[in-house]
N, CA, C, O and CB atoms as a CASP TS submission, in Angstrom:
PFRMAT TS
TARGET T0000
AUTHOR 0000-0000-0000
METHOD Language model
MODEL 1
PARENT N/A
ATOM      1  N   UNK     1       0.848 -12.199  29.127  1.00  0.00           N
ATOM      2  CA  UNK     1      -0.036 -11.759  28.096  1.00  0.00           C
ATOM      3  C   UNK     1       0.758 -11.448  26.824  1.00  0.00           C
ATOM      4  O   UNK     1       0.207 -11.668  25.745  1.00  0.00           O
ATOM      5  CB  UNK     1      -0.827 -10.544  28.563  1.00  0.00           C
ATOM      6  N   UNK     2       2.016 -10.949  26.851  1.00  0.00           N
ATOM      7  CA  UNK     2       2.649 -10.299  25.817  1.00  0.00           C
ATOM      8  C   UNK     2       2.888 -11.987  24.915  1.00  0.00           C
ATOM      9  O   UNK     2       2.532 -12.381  23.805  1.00  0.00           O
ATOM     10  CB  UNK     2       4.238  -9.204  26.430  1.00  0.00           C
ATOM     11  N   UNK     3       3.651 -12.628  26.040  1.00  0.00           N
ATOM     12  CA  UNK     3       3.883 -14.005  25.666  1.00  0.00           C
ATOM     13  C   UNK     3       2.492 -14.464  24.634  1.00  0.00           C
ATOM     14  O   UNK     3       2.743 -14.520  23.431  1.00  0.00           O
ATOM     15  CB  UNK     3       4.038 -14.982  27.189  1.00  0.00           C
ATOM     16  N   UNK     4       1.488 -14.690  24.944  1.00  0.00           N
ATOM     17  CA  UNK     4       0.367 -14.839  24.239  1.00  0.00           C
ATOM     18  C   UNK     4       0.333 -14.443  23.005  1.00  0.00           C
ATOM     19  O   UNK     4       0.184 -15.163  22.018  1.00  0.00           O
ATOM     20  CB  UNK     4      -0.522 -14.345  24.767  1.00  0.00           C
ATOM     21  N   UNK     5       0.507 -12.997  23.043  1.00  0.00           N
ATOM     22  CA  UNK     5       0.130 -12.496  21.969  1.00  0.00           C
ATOM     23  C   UNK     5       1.233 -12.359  20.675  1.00  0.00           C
ATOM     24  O   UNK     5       1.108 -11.949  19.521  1.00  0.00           O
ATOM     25  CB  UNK     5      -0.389 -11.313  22.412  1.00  0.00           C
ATOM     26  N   UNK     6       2.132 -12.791  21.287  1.00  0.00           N
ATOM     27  CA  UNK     6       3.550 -12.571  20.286  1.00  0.00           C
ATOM     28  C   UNK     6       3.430 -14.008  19.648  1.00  0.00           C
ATOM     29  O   UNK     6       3.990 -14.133  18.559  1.00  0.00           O
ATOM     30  CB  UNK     6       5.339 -12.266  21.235  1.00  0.00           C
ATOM     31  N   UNK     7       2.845 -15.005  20.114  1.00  0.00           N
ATOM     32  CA  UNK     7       2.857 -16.570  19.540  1.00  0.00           C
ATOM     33  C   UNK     7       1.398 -16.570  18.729  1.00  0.00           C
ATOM     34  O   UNK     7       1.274 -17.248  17.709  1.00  0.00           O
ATOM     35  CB  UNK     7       2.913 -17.952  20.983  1.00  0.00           C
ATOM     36  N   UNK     8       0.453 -15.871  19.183  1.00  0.00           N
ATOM     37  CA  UNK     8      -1.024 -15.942  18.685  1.00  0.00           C
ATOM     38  C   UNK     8      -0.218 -15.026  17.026  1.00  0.00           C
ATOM     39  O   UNK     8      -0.623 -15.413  15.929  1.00  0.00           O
ATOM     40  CB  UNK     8      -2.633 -14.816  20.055  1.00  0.00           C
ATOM     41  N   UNK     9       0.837 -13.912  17.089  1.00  0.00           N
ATOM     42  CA  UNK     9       1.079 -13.441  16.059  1.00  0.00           C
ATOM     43  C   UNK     9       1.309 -14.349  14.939  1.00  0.00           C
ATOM     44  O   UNK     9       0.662 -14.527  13.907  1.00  0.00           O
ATOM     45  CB  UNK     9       1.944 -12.703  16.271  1.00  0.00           C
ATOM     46  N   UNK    10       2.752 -15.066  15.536  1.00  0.00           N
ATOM     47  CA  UNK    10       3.482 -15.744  14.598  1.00  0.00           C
ATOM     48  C   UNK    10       2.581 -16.841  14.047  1.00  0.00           C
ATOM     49  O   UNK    10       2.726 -17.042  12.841  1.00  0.00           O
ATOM     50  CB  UNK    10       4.765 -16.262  15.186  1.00  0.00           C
ATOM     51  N   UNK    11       1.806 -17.489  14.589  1.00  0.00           N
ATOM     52  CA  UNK    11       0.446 -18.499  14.134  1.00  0.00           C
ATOM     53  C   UNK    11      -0.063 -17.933  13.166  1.00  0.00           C
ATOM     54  O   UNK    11      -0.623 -18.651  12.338  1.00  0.00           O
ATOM     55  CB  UNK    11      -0.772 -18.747  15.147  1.00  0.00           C
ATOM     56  N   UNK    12      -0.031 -16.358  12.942  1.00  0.00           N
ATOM     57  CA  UNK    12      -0.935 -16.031  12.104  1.00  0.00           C
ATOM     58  C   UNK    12       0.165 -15.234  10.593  1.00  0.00           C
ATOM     59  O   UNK    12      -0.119 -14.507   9.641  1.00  0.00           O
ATOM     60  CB  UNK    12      -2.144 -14.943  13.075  1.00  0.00           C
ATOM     61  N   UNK    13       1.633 -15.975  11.171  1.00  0.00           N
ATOM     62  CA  UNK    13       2.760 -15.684   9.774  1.00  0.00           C
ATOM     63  C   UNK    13       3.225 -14.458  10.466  1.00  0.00           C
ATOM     64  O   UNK    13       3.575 -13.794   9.491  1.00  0.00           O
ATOM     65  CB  UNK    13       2.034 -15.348   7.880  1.00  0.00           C
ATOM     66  N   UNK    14       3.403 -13.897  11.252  1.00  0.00           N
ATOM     67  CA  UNK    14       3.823 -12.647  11.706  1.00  0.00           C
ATOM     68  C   UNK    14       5.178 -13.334  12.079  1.00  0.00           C
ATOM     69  O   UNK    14       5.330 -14.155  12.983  1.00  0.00           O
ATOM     70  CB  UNK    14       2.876 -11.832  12.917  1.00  0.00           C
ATOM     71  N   UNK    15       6.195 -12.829  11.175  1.00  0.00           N
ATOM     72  CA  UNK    15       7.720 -12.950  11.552  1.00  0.00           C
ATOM     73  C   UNK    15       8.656 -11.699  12.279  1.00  0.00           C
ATOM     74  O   UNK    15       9.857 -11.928  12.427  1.00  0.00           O
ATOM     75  CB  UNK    15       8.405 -13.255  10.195  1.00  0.00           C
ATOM     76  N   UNK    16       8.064 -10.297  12.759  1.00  0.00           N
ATOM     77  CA  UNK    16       8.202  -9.698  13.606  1.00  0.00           C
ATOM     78  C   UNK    16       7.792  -8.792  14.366  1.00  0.00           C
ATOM     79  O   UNK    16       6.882  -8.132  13.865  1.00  0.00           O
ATOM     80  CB  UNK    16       8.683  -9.585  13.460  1.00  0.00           C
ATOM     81  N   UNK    17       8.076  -8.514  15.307  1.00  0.00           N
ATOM     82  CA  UNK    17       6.930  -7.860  16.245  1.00  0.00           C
ATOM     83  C   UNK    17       8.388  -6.278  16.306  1.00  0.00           C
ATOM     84  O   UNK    17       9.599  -6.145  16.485  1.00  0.00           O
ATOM     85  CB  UNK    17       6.333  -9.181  18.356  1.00  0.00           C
ATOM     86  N   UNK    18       6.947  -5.289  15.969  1.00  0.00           N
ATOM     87  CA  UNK    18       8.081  -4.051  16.251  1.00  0.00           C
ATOM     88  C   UNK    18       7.381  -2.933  17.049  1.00  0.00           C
ATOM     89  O   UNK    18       6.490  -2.505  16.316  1.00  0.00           O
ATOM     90  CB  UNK    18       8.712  -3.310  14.735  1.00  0.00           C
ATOM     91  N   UNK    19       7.381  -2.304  18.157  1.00  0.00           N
ATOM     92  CA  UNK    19       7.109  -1.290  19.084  1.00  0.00           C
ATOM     93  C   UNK    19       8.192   0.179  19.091  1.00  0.00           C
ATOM     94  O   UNK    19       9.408   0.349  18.993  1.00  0.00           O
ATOM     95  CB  UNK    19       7.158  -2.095  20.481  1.00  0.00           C
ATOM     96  N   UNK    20       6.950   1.098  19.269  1.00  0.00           N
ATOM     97  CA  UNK    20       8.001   2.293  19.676  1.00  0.00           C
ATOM     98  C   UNK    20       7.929   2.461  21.240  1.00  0.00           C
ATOM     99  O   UNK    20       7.066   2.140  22.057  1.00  0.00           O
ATOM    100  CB  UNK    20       7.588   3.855  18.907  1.00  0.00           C
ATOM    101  N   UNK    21       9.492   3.256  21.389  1.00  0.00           N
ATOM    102  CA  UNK    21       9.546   3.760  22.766  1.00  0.00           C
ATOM    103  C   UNK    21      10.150   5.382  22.456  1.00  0.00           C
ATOM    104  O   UNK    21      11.023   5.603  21.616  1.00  0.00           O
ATOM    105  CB  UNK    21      10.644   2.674  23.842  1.00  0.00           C
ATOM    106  N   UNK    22       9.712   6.102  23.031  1.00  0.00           N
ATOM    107  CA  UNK    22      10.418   7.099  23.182  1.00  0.00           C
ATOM    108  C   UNK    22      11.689   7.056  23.683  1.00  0.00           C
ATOM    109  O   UNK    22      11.828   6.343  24.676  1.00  0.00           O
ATOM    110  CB  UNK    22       9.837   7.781  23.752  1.00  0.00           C
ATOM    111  N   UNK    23      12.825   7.724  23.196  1.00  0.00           N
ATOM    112  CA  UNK    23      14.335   7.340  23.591  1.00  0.00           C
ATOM    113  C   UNK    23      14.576   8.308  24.771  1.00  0.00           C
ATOM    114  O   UNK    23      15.397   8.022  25.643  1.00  0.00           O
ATOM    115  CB  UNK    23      15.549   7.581  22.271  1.00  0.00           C
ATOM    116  N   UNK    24      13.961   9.295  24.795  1.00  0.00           N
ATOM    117  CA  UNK    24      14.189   9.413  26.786  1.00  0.00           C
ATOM    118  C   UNK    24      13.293   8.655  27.700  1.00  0.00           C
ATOM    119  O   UNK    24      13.207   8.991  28.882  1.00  0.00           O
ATOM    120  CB  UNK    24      13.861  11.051  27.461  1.00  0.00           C
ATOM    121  N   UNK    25      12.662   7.713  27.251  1.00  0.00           N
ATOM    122  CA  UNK    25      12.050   6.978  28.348  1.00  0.00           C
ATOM    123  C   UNK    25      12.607   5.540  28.651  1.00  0.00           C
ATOM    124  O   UNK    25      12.390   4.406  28.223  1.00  0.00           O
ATOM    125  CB  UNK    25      10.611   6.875  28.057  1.00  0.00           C
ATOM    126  N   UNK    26      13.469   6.149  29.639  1.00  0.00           N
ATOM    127  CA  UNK    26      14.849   4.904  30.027  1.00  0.00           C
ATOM    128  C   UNK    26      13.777   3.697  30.977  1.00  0.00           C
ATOM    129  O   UNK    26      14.285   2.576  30.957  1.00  0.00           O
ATOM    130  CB  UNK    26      16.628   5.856  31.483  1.00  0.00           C
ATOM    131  N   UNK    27      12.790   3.745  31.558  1.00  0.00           N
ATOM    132  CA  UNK    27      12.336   3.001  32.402  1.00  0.00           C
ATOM    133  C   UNK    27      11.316   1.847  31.407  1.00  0.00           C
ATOM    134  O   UNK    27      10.843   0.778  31.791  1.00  0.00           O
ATOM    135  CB  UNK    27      11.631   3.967  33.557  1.00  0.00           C
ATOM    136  N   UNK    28      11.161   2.630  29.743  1.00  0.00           N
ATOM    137  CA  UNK    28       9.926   1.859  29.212  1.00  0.00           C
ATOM    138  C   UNK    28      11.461   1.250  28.261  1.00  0.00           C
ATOM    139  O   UNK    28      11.479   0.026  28.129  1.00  0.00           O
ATOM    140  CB  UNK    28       8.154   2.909  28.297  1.00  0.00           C
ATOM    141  N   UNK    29      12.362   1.822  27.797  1.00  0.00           N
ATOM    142  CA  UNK    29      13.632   1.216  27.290  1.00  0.00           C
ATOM    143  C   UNK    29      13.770  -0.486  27.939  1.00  0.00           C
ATOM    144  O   UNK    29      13.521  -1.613  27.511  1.00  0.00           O
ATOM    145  CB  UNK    29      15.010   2.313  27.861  1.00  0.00           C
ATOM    146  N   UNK    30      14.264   0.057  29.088  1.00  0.00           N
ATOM    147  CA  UNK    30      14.553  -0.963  30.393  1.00  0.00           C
ATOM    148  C   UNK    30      13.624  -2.140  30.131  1.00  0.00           C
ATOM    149  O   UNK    30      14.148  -3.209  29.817  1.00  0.00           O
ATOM    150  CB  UNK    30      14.169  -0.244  32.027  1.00  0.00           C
ATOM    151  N   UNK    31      12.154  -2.047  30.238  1.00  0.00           N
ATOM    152  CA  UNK    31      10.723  -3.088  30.379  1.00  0.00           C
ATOM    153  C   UNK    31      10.959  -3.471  29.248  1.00  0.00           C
ATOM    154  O   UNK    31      10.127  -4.376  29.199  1.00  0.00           O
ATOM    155  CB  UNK    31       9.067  -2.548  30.608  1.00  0.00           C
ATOM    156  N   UNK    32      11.629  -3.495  27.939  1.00  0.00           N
ATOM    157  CA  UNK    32      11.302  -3.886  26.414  1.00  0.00           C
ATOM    158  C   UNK    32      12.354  -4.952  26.525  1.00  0.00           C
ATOM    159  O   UNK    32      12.188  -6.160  26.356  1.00  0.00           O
ATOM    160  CB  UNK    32      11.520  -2.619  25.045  1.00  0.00           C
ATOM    161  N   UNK    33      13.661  -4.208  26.892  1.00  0.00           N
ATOM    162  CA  UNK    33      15.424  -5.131  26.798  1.00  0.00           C
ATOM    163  C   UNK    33      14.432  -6.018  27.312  1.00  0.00           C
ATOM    164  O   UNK    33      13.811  -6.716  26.511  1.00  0.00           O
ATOM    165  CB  UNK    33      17.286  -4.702  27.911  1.00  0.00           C
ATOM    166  N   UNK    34      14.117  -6.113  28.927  1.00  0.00           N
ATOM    167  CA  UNK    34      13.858  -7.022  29.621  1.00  0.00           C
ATOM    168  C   UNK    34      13.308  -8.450  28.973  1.00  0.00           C
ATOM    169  O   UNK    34      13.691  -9.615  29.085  1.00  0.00           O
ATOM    170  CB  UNK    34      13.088  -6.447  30.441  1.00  0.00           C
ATOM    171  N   UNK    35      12.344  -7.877  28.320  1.00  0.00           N
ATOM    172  CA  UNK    35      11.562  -8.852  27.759  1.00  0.00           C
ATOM    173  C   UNK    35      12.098  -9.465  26.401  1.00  0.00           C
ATOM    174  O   UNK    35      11.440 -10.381  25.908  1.00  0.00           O
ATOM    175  CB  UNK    35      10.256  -8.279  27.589  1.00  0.00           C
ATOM    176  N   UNK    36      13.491  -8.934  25.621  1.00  0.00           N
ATOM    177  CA  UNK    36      14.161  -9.623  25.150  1.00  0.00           C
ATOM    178  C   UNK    36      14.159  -8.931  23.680  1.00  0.00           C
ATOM    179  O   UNK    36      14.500  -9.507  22.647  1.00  0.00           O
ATOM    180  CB  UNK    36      13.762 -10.962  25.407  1.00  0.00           C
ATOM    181  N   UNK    37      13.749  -7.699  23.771  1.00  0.00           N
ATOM    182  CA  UNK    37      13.436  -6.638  22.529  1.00  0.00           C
ATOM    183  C   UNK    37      14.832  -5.735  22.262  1.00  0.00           C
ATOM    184  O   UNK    37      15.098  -5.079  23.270  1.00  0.00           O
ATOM    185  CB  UNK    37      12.015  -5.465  22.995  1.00  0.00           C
ATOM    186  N   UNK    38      15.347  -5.625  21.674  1.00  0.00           N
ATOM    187  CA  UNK    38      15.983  -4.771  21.061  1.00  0.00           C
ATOM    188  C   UNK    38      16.189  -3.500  20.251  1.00  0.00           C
ATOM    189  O   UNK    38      15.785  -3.625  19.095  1.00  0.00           O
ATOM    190  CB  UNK    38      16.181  -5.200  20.782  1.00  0.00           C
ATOM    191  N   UNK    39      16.565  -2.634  20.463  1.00  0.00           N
ATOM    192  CA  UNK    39      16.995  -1.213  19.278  1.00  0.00           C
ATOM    193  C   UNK    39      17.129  -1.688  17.826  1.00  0.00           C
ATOM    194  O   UNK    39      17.937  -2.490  17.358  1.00  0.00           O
ATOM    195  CB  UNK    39      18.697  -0.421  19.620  1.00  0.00           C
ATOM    196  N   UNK    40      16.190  -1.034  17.252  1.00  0.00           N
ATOM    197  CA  UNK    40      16.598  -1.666  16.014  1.00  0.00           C
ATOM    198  C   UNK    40      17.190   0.103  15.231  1.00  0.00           C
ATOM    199  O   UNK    40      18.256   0.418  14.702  1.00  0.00           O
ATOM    200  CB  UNK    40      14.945  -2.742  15.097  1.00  0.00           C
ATOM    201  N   UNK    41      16.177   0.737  15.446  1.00  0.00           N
ATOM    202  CA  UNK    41      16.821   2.774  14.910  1.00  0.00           C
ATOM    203  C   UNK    41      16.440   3.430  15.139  1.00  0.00           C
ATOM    204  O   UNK    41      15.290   3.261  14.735  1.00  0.00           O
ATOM    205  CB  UNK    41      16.916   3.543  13.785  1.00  0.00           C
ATOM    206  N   UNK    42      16.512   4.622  15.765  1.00  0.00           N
ATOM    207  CA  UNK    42      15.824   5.729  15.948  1.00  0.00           C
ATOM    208  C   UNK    42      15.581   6.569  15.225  1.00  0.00           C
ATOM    209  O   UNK    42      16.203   6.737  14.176  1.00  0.00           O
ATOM    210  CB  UNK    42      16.121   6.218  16.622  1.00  0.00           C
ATOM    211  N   UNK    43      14.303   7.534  15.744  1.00  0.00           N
ATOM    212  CA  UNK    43      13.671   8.603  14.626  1.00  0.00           C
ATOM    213  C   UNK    43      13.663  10.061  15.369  1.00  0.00           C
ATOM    214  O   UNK    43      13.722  10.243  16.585  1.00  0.00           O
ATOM    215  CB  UNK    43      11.903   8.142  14.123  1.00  0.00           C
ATOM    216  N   UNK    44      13.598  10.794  14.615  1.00  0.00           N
ATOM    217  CA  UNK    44      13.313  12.167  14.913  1.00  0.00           C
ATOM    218  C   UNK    44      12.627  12.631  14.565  1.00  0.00           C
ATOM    219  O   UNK    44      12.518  12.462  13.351  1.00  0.00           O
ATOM    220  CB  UNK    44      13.880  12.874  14.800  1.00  0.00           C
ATOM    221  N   UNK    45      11.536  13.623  15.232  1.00  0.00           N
ATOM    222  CA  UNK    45      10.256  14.344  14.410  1.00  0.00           C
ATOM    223  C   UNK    45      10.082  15.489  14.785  1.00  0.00           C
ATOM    224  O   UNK    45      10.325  15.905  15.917  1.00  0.00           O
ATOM    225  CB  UNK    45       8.917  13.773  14.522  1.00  0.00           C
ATOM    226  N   UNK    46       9.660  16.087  13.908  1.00  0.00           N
ATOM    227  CA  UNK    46      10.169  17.702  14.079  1.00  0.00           C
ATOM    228  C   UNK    46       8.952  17.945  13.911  1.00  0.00           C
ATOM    229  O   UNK    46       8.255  17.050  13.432  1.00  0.00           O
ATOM    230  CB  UNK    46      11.298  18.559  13.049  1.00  0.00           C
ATOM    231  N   UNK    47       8.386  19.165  14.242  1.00  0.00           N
ATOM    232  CA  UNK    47       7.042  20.014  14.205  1.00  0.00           C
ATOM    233  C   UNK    47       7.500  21.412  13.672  1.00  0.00           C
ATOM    234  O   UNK    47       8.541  21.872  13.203  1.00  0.00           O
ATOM    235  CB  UNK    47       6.266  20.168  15.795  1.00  0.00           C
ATOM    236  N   UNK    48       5.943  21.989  14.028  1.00  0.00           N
ATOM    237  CA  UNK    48       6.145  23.649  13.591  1.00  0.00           C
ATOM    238  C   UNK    48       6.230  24.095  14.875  1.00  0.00           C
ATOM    239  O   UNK    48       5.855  23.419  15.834  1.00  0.00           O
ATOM    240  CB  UNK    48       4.857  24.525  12.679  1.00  0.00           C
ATOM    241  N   UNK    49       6.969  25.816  15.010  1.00  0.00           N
ATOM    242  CA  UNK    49       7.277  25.786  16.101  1.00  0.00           C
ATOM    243  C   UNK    49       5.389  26.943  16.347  1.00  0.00           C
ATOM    244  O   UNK    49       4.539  27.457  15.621  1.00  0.00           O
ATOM    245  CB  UNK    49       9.212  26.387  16.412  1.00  0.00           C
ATOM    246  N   UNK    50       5.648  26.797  17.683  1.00  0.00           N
ATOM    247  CA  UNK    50       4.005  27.021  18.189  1.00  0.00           C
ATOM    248  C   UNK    50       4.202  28.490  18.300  1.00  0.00           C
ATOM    249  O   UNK    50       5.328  28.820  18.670  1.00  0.00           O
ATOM    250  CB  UNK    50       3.384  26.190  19.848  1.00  0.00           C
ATOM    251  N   UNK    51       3.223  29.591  18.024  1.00  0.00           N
ATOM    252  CA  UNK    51       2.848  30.503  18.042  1.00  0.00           C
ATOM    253  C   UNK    51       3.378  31.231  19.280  1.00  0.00           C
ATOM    254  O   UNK    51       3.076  30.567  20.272  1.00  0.00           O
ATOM    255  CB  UNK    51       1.700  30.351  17.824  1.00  0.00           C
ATOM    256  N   UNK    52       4.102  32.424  19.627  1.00  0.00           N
ATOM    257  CA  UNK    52       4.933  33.085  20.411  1.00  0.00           C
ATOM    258  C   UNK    52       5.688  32.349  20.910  1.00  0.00           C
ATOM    259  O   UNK    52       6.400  33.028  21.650  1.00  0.00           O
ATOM    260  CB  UNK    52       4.469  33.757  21.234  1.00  0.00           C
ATOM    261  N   UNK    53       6.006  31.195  20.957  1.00  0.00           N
ATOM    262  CA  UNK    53       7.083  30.383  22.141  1.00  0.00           C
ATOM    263  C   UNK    53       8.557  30.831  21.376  1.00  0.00           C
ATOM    264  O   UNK    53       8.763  30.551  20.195  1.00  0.00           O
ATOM    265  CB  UNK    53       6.845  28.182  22.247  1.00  0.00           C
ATOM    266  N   UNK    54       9.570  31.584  22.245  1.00  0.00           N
ATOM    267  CA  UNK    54      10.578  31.996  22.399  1.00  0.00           C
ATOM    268  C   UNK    54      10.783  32.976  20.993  1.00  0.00           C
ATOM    269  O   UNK    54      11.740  32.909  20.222  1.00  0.00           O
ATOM    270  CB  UNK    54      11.464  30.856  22.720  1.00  0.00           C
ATOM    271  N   UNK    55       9.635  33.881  20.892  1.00  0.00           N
ATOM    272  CA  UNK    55       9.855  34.574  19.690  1.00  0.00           C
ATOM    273  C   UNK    55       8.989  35.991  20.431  1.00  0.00           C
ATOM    274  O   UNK    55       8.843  37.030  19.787  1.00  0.00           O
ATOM    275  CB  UNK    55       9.157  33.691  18.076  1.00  0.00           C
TER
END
């Protein structure tokens, strides 16, 4: 299916296909390499911190 849809892209001028993974999720990491995807950079996102937690 992915196959499908990555060629149905480029048909339609799509010159790259980009997905997030969370970088502790070594098993969805793993399923992406597999399929021939690569790291391109990672991000960090910060929040507010939540109401009494460690205060």
């Amino acid at each position: 299916m992915l196959a499908e849809l990555l060629d149905w892209g480029a048909e339609q001028g799509a010159l790259t296909a980009w997905l997030h993974v969370e970088t502790a999720n070594a098993d969805g990491t793993a399923f992406w390499e597999a399929l021939g995807f690569a790291p391109h950079h990672t991000c960090r996102y910060y929040r507010a911190p939540q109401p009494g937690a460690g205060q």
